[in-house]
SEVO-893682 format. One record per residue (C-alpha): residue number from 0; residue in one letter; x, y, z. Coordinates in steps of 0.2 Angstrom, whole numbers. Each point is the difference from the previous one (the first is absolute). Layout:
N
+-----+------+-------+-------+-------+
| seq | type |  east | north |    up |
+-----+------+-------+-------+-------+
| NUM |    A |     X |     Y |     Z |
...
+-----+------+-------+-------+-------+
end
This chain:
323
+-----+------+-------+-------+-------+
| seq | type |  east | north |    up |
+-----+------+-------+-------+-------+
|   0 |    X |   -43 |    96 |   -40 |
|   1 |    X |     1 |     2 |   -18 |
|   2 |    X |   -16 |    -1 |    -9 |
|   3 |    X |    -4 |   -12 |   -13 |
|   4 |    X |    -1 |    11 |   -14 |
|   5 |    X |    18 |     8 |     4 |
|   6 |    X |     5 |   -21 |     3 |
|   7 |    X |    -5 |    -7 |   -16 |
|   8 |    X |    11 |    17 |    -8 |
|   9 |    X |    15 |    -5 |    11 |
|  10 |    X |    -4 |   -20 |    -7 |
|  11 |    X |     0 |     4 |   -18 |
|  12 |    X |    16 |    11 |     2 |
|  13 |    X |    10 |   -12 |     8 |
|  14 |    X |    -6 |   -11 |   -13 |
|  15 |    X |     8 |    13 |   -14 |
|  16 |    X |    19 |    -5 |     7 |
|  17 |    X |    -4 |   -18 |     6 |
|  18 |    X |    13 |   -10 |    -6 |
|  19 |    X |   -10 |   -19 |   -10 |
|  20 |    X |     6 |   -15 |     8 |
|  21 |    X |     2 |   -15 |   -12 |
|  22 |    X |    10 |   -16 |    11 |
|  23 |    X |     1 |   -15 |   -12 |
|  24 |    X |    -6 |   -16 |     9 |
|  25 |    X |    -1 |   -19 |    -5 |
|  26 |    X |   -21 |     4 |    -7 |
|  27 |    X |     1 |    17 |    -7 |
|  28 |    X |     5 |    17 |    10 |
|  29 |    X |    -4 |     6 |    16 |
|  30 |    X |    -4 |    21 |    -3 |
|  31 |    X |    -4 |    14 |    11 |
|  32 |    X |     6 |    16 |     4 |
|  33 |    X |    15 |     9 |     6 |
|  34 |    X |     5 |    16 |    11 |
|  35 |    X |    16 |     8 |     6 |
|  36 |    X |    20 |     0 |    -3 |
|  37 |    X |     3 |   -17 |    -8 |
|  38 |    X |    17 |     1 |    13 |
|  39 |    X |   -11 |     2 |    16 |
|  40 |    X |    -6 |   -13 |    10 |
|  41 |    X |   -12 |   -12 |    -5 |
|  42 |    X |   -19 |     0 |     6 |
|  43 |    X |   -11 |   -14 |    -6 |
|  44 |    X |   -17 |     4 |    -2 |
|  45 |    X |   -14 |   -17 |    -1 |
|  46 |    X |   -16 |     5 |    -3 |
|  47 |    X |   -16 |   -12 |     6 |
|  48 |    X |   -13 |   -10 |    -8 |
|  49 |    X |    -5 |     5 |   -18 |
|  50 |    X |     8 |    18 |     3 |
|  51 |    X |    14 |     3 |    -8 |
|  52 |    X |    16 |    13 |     1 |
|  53 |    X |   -11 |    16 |    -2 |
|  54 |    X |    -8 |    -5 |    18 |
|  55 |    X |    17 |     8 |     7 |
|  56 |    X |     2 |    15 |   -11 |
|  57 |    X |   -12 |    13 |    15 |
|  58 |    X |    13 |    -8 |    13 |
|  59 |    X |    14 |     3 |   -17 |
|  60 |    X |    -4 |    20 |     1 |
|  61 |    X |     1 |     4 |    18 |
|  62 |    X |    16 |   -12 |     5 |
|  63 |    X |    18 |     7 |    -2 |
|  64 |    X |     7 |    -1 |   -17 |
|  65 |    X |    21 |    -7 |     6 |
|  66 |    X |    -8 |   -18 |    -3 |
|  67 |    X |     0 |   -11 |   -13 |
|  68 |    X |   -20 |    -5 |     2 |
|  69 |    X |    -3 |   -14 |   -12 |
|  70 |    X |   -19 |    -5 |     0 |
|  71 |    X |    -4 |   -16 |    -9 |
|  72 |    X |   -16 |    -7 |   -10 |
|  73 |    X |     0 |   -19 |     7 |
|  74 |    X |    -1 |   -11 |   -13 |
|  75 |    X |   -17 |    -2 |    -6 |
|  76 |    X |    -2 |    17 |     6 |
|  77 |    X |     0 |    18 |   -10 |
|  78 |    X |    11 |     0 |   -14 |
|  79 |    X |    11 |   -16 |     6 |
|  80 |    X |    -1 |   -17 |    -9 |
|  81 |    X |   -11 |   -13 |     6 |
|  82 |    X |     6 |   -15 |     3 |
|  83 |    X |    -1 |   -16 |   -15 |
|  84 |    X |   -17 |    -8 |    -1 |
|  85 |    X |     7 |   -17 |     8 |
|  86 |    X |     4 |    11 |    17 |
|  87 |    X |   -11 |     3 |    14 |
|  88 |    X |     1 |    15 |    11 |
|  89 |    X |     4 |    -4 |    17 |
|  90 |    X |     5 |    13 |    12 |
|  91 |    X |    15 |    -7 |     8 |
|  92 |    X |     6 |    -2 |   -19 |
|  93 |    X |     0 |    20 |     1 |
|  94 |    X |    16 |    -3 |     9 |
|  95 |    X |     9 |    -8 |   -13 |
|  96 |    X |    -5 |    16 |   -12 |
|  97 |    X |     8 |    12 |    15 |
|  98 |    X |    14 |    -8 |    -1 |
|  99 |    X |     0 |    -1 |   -19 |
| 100 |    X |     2 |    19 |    -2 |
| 101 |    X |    11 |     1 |    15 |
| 102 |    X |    13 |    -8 |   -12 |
| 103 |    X |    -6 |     8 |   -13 |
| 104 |    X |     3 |    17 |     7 |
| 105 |    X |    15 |    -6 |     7 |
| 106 |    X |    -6 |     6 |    19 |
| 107 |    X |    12 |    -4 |    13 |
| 108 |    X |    -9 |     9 |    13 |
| 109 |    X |   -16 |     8 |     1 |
| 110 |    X |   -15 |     7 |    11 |
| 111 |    X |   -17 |    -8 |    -6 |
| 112 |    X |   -17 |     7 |     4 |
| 113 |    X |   -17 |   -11 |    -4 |
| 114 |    X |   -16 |     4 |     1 |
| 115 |    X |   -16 |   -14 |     3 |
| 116 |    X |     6 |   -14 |    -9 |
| 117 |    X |    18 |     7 |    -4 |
| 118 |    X |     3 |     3 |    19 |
| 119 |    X |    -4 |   -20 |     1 |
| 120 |    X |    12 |    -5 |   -15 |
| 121 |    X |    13 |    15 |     7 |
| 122 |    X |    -1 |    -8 |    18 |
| 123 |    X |     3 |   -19 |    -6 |
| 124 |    X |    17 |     6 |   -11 |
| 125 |    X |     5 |    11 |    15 |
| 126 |    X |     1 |   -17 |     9 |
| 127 |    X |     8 |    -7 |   -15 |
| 128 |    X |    13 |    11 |    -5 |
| 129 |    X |     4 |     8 |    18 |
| 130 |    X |    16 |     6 |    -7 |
| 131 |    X |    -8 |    10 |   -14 |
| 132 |    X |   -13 |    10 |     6 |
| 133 |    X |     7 |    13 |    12 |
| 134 |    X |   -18 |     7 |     7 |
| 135 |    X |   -18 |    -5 |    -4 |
| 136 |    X |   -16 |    12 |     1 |
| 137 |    X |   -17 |    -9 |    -1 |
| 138 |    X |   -16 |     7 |    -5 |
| 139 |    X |   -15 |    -6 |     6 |
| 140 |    X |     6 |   -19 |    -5 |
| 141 |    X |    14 |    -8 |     8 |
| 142 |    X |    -8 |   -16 |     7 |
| 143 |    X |    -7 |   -13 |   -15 |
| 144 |    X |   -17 |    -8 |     6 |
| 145 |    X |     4 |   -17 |     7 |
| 146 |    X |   -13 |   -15 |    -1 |
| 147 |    X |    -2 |   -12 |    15 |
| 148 |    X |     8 |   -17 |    -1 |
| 149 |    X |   -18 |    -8 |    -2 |
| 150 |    X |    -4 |    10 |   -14 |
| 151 |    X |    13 |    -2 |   -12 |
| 152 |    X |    -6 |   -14 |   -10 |
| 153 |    X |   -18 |     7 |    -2 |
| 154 |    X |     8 |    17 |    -7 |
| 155 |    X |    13 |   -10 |   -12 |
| 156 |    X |   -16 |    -8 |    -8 |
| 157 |    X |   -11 |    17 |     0 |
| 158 |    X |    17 |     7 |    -9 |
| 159 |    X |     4 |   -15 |   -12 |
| 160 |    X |   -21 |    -1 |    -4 |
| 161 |    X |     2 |    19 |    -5 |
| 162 |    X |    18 |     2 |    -8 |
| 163 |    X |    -6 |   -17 |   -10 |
| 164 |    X |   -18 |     8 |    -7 |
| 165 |    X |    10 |    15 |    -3 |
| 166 |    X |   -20 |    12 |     0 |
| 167 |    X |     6 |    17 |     3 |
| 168 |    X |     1 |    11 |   -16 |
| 169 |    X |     3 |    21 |     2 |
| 170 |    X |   -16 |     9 |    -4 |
| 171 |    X |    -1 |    15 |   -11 |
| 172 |    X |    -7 |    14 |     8 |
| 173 |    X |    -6 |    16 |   -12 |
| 174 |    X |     7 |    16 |     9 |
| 175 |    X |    15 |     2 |     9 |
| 176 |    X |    -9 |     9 |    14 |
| 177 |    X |   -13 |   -14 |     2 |
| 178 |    X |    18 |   -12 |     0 |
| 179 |    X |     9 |    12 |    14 |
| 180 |    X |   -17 |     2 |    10 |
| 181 |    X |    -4 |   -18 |     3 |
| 182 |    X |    18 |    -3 |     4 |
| 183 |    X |    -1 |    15 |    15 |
| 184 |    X |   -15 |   -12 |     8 |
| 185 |    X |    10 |   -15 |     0 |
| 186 |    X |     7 |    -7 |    17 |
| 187 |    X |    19 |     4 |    -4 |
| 188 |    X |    -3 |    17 |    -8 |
| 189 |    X |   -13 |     7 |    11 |
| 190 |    X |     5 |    19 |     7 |
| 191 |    X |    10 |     3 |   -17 |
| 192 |    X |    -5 |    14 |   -11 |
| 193 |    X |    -7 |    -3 |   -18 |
| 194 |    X |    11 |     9 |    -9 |
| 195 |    X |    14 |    -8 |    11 |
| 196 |    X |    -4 |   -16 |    -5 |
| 197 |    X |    -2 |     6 |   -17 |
| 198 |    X |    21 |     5 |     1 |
| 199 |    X |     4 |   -19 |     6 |
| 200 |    X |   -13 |    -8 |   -13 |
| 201 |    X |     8 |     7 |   -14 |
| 202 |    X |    14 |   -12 |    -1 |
| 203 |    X |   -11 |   -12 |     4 |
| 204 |    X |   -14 |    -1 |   -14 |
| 205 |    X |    -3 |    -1 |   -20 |
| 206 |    X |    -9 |    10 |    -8 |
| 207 |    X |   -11 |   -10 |   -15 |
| 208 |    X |   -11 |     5 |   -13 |
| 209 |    X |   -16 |    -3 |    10 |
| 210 |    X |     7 |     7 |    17 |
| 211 |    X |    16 |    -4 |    13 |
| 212 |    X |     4 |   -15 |     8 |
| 213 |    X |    16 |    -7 |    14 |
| 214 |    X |    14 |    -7 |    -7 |
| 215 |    X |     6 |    -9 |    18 |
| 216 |    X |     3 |   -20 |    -2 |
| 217 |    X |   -16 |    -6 |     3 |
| 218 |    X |     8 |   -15 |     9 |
| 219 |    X |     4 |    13 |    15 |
| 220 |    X |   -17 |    -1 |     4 |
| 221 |    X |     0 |   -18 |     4 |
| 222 |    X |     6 |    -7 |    17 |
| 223 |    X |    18 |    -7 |     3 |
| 224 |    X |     1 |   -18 |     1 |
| 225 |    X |     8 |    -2 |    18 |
| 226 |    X |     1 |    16 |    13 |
| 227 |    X |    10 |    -1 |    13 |
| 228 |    X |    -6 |    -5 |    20 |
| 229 |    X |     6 |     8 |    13 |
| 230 |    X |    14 |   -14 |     4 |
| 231 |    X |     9 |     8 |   -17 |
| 232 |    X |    -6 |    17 |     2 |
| 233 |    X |     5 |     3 |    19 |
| 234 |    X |    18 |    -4 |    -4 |
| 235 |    X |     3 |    10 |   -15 |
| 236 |    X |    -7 |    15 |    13 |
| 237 |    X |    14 |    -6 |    14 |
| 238 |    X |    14 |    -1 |   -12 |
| 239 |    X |    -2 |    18 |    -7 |
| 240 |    X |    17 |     8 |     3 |
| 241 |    X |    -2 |    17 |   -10 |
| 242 |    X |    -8 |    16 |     9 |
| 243 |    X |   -21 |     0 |    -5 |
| 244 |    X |   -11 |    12 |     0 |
| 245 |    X |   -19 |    -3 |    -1 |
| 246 |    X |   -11 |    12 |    -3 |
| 247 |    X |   -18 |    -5 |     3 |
| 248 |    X |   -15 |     9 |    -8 |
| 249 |    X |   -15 |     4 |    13 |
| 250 |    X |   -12 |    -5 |   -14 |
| 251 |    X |    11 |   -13 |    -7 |
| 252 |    X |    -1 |   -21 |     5 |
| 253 |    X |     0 |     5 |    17 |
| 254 |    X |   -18 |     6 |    -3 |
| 255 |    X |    -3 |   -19 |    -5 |
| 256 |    X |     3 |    -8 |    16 |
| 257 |    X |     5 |   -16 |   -10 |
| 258 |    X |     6 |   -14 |    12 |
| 259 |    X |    15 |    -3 |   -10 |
| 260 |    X |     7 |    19 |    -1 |
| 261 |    X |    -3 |     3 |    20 |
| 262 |    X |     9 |   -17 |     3 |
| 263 |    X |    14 |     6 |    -9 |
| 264 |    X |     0 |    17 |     6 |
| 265 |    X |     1 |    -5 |    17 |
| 266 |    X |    13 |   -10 |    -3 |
| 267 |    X |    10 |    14 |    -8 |
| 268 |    X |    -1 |     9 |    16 |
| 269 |    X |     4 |   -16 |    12 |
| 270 |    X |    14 |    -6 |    -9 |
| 271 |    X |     9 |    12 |   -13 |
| 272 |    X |     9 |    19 |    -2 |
| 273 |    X |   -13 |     7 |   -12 |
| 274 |    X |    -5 |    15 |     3 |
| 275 |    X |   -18 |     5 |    -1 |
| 276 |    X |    -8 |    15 |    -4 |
| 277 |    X |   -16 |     3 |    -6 |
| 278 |    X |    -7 |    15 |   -11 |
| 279 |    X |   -16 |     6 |    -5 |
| 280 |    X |    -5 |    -5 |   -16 |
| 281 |    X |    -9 |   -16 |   -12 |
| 282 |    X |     9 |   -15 |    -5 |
| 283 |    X |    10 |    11 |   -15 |
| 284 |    X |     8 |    11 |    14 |
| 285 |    X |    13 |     5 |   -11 |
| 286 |    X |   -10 |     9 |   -13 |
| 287 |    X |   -15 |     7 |    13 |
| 288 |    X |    13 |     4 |    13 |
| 289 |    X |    18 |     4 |    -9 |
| 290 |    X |     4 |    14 |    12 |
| 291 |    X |     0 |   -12 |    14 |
| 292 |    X |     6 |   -15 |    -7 |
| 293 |    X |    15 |    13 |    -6 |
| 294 |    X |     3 |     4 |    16 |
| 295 |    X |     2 |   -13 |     7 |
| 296 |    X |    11 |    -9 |   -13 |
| 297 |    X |     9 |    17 |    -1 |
| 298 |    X |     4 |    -3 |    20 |
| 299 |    X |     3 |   -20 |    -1 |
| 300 |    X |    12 |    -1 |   -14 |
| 301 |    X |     8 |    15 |     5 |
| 302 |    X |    -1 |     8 |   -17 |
| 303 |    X |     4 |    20 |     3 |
| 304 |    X |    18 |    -9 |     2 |
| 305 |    X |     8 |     2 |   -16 |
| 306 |    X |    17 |    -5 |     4 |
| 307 |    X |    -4 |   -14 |   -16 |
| 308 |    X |    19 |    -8 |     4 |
| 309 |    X |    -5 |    -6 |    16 |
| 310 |    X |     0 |   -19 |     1 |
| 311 |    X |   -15 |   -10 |     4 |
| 312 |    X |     0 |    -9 |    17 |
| 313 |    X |   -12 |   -12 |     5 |
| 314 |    X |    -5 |    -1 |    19 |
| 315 |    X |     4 |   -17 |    10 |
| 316 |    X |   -12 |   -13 |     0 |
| 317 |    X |   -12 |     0 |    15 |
| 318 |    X |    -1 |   -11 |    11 |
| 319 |    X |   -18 |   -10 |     0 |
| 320 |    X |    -8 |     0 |    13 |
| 321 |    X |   -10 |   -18 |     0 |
| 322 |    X |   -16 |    -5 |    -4 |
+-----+------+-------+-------+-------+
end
């Protein structure tokens, strides 16, 4: 296990020879960072919720370098665009912005790994473009949260009430220590070191006159209008073609017991080919836990193979097994 101190000097070196990302889109850019031989095989990288592309550089240090490793800001995100001031910021419109810098990139066929909310995105465009992504690693985040049928209307009012009176403003906060501390005792980054959090913040905050504040869309932290129900999620899981794996943080959503992420759990086992494996760790697995998570991507994608000529093949579909 390497120590932090030895992991943030690993970060900020990789950092020095990273590669900026800029991919021209219909609103602005989509930015991020790039690793390895621009002639190897392609790894997509999608960070999660109000991270941004520095949540995969401890993951970045320890994986083998005969990869092309592309990690992306989402838009609204780190360094990237945010969308026009008419938009609004569904999730499922995350899709349309994966494929944007598909094109963009000009990827034929590529690996993607997500974490939290990109493990959700990255999992609806495996079901979309089956024929594009070759394997599929999620982190703690594969699943989105689906709403019962009977609650759908209440939740598209509670959204449209608070997307409408538009409330939420980013507060200032004098010291960047204070900033990175009360992050650490948040839900999502609980477990994570301050002066990791400090490395992934960086891209992610301002610094003004009077002290430093986020730059994120504000809009992200507002509700989408329609999430899906099980009668659209369950499908997207039993059309999934491409090799997943899922790697579940012990400290992660499962620590949550929330109805909607066991429903969809159990459903993963019953009635797809994910595999499972979980590791210890919080929610940010990938940064608290790179060694493991390593290792196990290392073993998935079969990445001490460097024959970088071998063609990509895709596995049959399964067959599903009923409901």
């Amino acid at each position: 296990m390497v120590c932090t101190v030895q992991l943030l000097k690993n970060c900020h070196s990789l950092l020095k020879t990273a590669d900026r990302l800029h991919v021209k889109v219909p609103w602005g850019y989509v930015r991020g960072i790039q690793v390895g031989p621009k002639d190897a095989p392609p790894v997509l990288m999608v960070h999660g919720w109000l991270d941004n592309c520095y949540s995969f550089v401890p993951l970045l240090t320890m994986l083998p370098k005969n990869r092309r490793y592309i990690a992306l800001d989402l838009p609204g995100h780190g360094h990237s665009s945010h969308k026009p001031t008419t938009a609004y910021t569904h999730t499922i419109d995350f899709i349309l912005d994966l494929e944007h810098v598909r094109r963009g990139l000009q990827l034929e066929h590529f690996t993607l790994i997500g974490h939290s909310l990109g493990g959700m995105l990255s999992g609806i465009y495996t079901a979309t473009y089956p024929d594009k992504v070759d394997k599929f690693v999620a982190v703690d985040g594969l699943l989105p949260f689906h709403q019962p049928n009977d609650q759908v209307i209440q939740n598209l009012r509670k959204a449209v009430d608070m997307v409408v009176d538009d409330t939420f403003n980013h507060k200032k906060f004098s010291d960047l220590d204070v900033l990175s501390e009360k992050i650490t005792r948040t839900i999502f980054y609980k477990g994570m070191e301050t002066e990791v959090a400090q490395f992934i913040m960086q891209r992610s905050i301002q610094m003004l006159p009077d002290g430093y504040q986020f730059t994120y869309d504000k809009r992200l932290r507002y509700p989408a209008l329609i999430r899906m129900t099980k009668d659209v999620l369950f499908p997207i899981i039993s059309s999934w073609q491409t090799p997943i794996l899922y790697l579940i943080a012990s400290e992660g959503f499962k620590q949550f017991h929330h109805p909607s992420y066991e429903a969809g759990i159990e459903y993963l086992r019953k009635h797809s080919d994910v595999i499972q494996l979980e590791l210890p760790g919080p929610h940010h697995l990938h940064m608290s836990n790179p060694q493991g998570v390593s290792d196990a991507v290392i073993d998935f994608l079969d990445l001490n193979n460097d024959d970088k000529d071998k063609s990509p093949t895709h596995s049959p579909p399964f067959e599903f097994k009923g409901l």
